[in-house]
N, C-alpha and C positions, 0 to 999 in steps of 0.2 A: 402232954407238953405242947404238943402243934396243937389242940384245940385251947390250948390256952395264947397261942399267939394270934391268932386269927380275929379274934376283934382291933388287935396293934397293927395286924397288916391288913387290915381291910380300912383302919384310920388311917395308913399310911397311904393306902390307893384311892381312897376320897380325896386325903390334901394333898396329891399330886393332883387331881383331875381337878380341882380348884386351881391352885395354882398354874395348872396350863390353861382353865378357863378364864384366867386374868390375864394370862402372859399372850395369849392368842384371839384373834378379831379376823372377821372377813369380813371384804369389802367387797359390795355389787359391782356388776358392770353398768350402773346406773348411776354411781355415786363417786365421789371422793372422798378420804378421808385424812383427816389434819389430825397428828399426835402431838399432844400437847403436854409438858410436861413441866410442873409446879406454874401453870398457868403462862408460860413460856413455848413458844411452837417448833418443835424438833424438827418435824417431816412433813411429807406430804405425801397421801399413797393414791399416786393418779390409776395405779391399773388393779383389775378385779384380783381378788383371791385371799389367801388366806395370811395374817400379816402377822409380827411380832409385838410385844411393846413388855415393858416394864411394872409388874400389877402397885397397883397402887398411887408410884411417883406418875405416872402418864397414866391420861387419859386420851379418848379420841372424840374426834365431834366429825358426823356426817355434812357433806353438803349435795345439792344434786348437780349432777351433769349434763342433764338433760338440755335443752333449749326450751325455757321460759316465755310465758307470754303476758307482756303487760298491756290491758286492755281495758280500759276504763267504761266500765257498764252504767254509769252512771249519764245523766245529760251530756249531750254534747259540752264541749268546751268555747267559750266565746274569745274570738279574737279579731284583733282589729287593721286593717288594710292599709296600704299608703295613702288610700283617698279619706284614711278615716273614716270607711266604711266596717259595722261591723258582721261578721259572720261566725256560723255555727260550725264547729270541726268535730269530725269523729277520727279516731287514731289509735292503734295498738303500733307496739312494740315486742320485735322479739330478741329474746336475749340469755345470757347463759352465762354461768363461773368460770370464765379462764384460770383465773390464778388464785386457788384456794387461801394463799397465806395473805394475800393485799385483801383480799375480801375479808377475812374474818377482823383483820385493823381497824378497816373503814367504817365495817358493822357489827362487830364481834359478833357475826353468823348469827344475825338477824336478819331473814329476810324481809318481814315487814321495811325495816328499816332500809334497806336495800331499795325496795318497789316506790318507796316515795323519795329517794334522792332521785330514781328514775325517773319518775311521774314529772318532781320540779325542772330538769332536766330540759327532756324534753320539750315541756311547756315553756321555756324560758327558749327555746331555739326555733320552735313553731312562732310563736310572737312575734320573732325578730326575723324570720322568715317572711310569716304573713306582712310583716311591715314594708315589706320591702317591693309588694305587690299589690296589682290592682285586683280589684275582683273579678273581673274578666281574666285577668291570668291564673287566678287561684282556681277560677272553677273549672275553666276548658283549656288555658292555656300554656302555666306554667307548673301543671302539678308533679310530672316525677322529678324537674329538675330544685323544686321546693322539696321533696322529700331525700331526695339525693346528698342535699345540703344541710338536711336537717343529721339524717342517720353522720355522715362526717364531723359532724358537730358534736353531736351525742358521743358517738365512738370516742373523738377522742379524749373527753371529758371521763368516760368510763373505764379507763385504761387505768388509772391513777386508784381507781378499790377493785382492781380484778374484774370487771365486767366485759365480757366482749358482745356489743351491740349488731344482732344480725341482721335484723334489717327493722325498719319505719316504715309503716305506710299511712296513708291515709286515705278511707274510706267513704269519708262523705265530707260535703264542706257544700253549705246552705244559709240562705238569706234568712236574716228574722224578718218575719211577717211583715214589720212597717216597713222594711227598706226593699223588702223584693220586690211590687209591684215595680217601683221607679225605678229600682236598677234593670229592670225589665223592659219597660218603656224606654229608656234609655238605649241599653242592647238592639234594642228593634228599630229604632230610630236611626242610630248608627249604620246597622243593615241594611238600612233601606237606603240612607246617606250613600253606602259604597255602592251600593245596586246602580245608584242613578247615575254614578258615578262611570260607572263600565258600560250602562248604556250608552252616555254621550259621548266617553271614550269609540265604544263601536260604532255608533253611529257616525265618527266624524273620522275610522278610518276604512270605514263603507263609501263617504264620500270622496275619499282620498281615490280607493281602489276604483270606484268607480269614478272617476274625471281621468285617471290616469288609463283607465279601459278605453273611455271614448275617443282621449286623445292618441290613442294607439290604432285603434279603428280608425278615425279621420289619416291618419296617417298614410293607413294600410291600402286605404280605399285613393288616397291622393295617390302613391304608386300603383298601384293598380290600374288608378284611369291615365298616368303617364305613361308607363308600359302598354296598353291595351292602343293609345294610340299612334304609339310608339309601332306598334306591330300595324295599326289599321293604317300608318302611313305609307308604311314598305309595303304593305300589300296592293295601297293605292297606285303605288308609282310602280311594282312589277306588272298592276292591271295596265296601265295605261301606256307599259313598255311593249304587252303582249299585244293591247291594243293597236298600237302605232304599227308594230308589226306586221299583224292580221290587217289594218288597211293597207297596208302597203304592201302587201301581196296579192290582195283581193278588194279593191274597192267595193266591187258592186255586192260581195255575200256584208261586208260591214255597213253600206246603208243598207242593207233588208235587215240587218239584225236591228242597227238602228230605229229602222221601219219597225218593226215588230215591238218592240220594246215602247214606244210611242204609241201604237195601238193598247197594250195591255194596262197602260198607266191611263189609256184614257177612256176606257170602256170597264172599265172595273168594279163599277156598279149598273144594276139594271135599268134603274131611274136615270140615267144619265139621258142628256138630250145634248146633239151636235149637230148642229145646222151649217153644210159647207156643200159647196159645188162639189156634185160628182165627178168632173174632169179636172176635180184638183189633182198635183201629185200627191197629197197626202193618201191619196185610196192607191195608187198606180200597183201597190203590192199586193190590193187584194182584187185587181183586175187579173186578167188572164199572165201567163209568164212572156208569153211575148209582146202583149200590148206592154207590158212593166217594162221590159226591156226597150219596146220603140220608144215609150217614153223617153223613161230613163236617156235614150240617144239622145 
């Protein structure tokens, strides 16, 4: 009897295991997964593990979670400047499925389809970016806040089929051949323009500094030589208080100093020649002390 059952319950423990391998799904921690049911979207199962669903009326569709990167391998892109200048851009984007259920609307979980609504995107906010600049700010000058404006743009375009845009950049952004030389000559031209610019700027407030130096000096030296005489007059008038003094205590030691002083101004070189009577009083000092003296009576 039981080996006559045993083919029925071993039928019976296969379409259980089928039917729980229809009724059960697991989902990576890589992945999301959208249950769909008569082509209709039920759920959305954002975290990993092991999940239910109904065999047959639902089905599920993977998508990845990951952060994406769209990156056109392909030539550079040409775009054109406010000067109407054109240039060569290289640029990825990275980017990832926020919202599985607006994604799968937009693209019914395609992502080819997905990568070139990005691509036009993109390219259509790069344009209008580039437009907006000259080529000296695209290349040195205005690049992170051109891609700042660009990734803003993009995002919020991407919001409306579940995309969330992490960031833009851009990688290279170059002259076509005919126009680099000139914009180049140009560039250098310019730099040289400012260069000469900040020379004659320095040089004219070199001259500044230095008129305003000299006229500080003159200045300095005008007080200087008022002061200095300033002092060499008080010193004149207490000389000649000390002096008045000293003769009037001592006449006869102030003419011999007198005397002396007359002597040293007038023999002060060896070549000198002075032809005068010996019994002048001009010598009476360097006669004896008492002929000086009878004199001098």
């Amino acid at each position: 009897m039981m080996r006559e059952r045993l083919p029925l319950l071993a039928g019976l423990v296969l379409l259980l295991v089928v039917i729980a391998s229809m009724c059960l799904f697991t989902v990576d921690q890589r992945q999301y997964a959208l249950v769909r049911q008569l082509g209709e979207i039920k759920r959305v199962e954002l975290t990993p593990g092991i999940k239910f669903k109904w065999p047959l009326i639902q089905n599920v569709l993977y998508f990845d979670n990951r952060i994406l990167t769209l990156d056109d391998a392909r030539e550079p892109e040409l775009f054109q400047t406010g000067e109407k200048k054109n240039v060569l851009v290289d640029s990825f984007v990275k980017w990832r499925i926020k919202d599985p259920s607006a994604y799968y609307r937009a693209f019914r979980g395609n992502e080819a389809s997905a990568r070139k609504q990005l691509e036009i995107n993109v390219k259509a906010s790069l344009q209008a970016e580039f437009g907006k600049r000259t080529v000296h700010d695209v290349i040195s000058g205005e690049r992170q806040s051109l891609m700042a404006a660009v990734k803003a743009k993009v995002a919020k375009e991407a919001v409306n089929y579940g995309v969330q845009i992490v960031d833009v950049r851009v990688r290279r952004v170059e002259l076509p051949n005919e126009v680099r030389e000139s914009v180049y000559r140009r560039m250098d031209s310019e730099r040289k323009r400012v260069a000469n610019q900040l020379r004659s700027e320095g040089a004219a407030e070199a001259e500044q500094i230095k008129a305003d130096a000299d006229k500080q000096r003159e200045v300095k030296v005008a007080e200087a030589y008022r002061d200095a005489q300033k002092i060499k007059g008080e010193g004149d008038a207490k000389a000649a208080a000390i002096y008045a003094e000293a003769f009037g205590r001592s006449p006869e030691f102030y003419r011999f100093w007198r005397s002396m002083e007359a002597y040293k101004q007038t023999f002060r070189s060896k070549s000198d020649v002075l032809v005068i009577d010996p019994s002048s009083d001009f010598f009476k000092y360097m006669k004896s002390g008492g002929a000086g003296r009878e004199a001098g009576k």
